[in-house]
KOLBANU-778366 format. One record per residue (C-alpha): x, y, z. Coordinates in steps of 0.25 Angstrom, whole numbers, plus 5000, padded with zeros to 4 digits. Layout:
# residues N
XYZ...
***
This chain:
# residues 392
491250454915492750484914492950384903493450464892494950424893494550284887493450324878493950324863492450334856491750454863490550424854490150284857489450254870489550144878489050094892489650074904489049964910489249964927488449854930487749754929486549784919486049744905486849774893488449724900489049664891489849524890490849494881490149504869489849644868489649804874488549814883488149914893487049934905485950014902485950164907487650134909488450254906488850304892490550304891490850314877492250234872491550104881491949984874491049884881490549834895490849704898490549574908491049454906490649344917492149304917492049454925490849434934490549574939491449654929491049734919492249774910492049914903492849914890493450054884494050094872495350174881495950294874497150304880498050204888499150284894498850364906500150474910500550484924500350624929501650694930502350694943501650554948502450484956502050354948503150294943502550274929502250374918500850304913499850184915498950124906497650054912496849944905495749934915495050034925494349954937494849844943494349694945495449664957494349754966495249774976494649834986495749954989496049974975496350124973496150144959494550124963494250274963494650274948493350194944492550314946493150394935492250314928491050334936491150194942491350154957492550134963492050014971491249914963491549964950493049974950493049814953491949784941491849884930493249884923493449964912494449904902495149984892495049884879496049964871497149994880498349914873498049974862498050094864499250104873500050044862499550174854499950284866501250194867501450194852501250364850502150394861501150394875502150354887503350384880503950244886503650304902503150174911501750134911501150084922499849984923499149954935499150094942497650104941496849954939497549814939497749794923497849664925496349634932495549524928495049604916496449604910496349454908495049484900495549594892497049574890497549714889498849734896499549634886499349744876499849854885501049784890501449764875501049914871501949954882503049854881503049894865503250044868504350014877503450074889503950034904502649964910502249924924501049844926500349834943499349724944498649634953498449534941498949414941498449444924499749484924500149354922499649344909500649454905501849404912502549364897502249484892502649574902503949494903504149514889503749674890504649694901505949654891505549764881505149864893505249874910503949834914503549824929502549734937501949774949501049664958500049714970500049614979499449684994499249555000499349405002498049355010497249305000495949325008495949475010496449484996495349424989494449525000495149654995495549624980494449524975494749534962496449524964497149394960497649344973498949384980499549244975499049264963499849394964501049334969501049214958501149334946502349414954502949284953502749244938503049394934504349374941504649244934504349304922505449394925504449524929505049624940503849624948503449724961502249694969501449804977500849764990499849854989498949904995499349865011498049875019498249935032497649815043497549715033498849685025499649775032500449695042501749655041501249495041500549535027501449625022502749545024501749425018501449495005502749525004503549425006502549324994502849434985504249424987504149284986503349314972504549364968504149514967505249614964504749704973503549744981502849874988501749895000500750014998499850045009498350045005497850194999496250204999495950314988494450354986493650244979494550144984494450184999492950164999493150044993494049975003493350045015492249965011492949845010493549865022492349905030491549775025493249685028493849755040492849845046493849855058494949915049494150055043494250135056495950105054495750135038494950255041496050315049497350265040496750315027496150435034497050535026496550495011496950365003498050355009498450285022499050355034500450375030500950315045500350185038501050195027502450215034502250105043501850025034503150055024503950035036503349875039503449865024504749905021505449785030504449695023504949705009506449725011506349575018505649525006506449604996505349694990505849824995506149934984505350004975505350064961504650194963504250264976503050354981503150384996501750404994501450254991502750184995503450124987502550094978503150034965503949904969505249864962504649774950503449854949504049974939504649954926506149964928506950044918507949974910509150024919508249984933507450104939505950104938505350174925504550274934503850374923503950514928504350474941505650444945505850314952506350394966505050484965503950484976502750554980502550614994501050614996499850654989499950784987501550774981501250664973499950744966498950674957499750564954500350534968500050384969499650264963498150284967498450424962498950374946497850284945496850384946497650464935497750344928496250314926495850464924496750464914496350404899
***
């Protein structure tokens, strides 16, 4: 078990409870099943029937501040994550593979078994305060959504936005959540003492095949309702239409629909990523899209034959219907690029430096990456993500 990046007792034992067996414990106390596996610096493992079907796994982290590899493209110099797994359970989500680093599934396991780091805020405000980060952009939500469902139980971003914000660290946060909203005040309040950026992933507006492909998301108006009220409360907010599925919400009827509500929202800007399917995360929607669209797999079998991504004539095509789309319902623009991505990083989305450019870490706000094999290790999002959850 790769654990040891969050353990800070290597001589207490604790179990890790993956199911559904005696021992799991409520909120009253630690627990775990009988014959689970020994992971030493385990807090406790957790159901709660507010949570039907969740098990929380709460650890004790070590360290909170994760550095991006030198020369990623990534327009930040660090991330923190609070949670590893996702309750959102979308079904394309590319950080599943990561869930087996910790000898879990990325299927099942990823949506139910979350593992919370209970101690984050606190000792993030210690690596801030000694000198960690040096004041370089932090990013949050480049791995699992840090403001899922679990955040409304356990309440942790307040504490790092203020440990950021009381550094004088630059922040941006990407979410699903409408949890966010909760925060709105403070983040107002942060962003007068530091640039903060806000980033929103909406990929669709059909209600129907959202609830099919992200169960566990608030819905796309729900979505649209918290771009407005961080716009009210005086946010600069960019929105992701991410990811496009080719056959599906790919059309330029969806496209130009999505568009033109998170305009009306009042988003500052948005972009459109074309679907990627990295291992863990492929099997995963395959399956879903075997048991959805069975008609679709032979045409998804032959666009993603070359690896996790699609077949670049795709994606040119599709930047070329997009591009039109956006400059009609003024979201065009972009605060950092990546040619292996798109335009990735929507105006609103980045924290924006005091004089007006993007804080963009070690990469500089023109850079871009031309394929895998230039970009290295770290040459996409899906790419940091994996760093980020290997990393303490």
């Amino acid at each position: 078990m790769r654990w040891q990046g969050q353990r800070v007792d290597a001589d207490r034992d604790a179990m890790l409870d993956l199911g559904g067996g005696a021992g799991a414990a409520g909120d009253d106390g630690p627990g775990g099943a009988a014959g689970g596996t020994s992971i030493p610096g385990l807090v406790r493992t957790v159901r709660t029937p507010d949570f039907a079907g969740i098990t929380f796994h709460e650890v004790l982290a070590k360290s909170a501040l994760n550095r991006v590899p030198a020369g990623s493209p990534m327009p930040f110099s660090w991330t923190v994550n609070p949670y590893r797994g996702c309750t959102h359970a979308c079904r394309y989500c590319f950080a599943r593979n990561t869930h087996t680093y910790l000898d879990l599934d990325a299927g099942s396991d990823f949506d139910s078994q979350i593992v919370v780091k209970v101690n984050v805020a606190e000792v993030l405000a210690r690596e801030l305060g000694s000198g960690r980060g040096r004041r370089d952009h932090v990013a949050l939500g480049t791995n699992t959504d840090p403001y899922q469902r679990a955040e409304g139980r356990y309440r942790l971003m307040p504490g790092i936005l203020r440990a950021l914000a009381g550094s004088g660290t630059p922040l941006s946060v990407l979410t699903k959540g409408t949890l966010l909203a909760r925060d709105l005040p403070l983040l107002a309040a942060v962003g007068r003492d530091v640039p903060v950026g806000l980033g929103v992933s909406i990929a669709l507006v059909d209600g129907d095949l959202q609830q099919r492909l992200e169960p566990g998301t608030p819905t796309p108006a729900a979505r649209l309702d918290l771009v407005r009220r961080a716009a009210d409360a005086g946010l600069s907010v960019g929105v992701m239409v991410a990811p496009v599925l080719p056959f599906l919400t790919d059309s330029d009827e969806a496209l130009d629909a999505t568009l033109s509500a998170i305009a009306a929202a009042g988003a500052a800007g948005a972009t459109v990523l074309a679907l990627h399917l990295r291992p863990g995360a492929r099997e995963w929607f395959l399956r879903w899209l075997a048991a959805e669209r069975p008609d679709l797999v032979p045409a998804y079998t032959q666009l993603y034959r070359r690896g996790s991504y699609a077949d670049r004539g795709y994606t040119r095509e599709l930047a070329d219907r997009v591009a039109p789309l956006r400059r009609r319902h003024g979201l065009a623009g972009a605060m950092h690029r990546d040619t292996l991505l798109g335009e990735s990083w929507p105006v609103g989305s980045l924290p924006a430096r005091r004089g007006g450019s993007a804080t963009t870490g070690r990469a500089a706000a023109g850079s871009v990456a031309t394929g895998p094999a230039a970009a290295g290790p770290a040459g996409s999002l899906g790419d940091q993500l994996e760093l980020d959850l290997r990393a303490p």
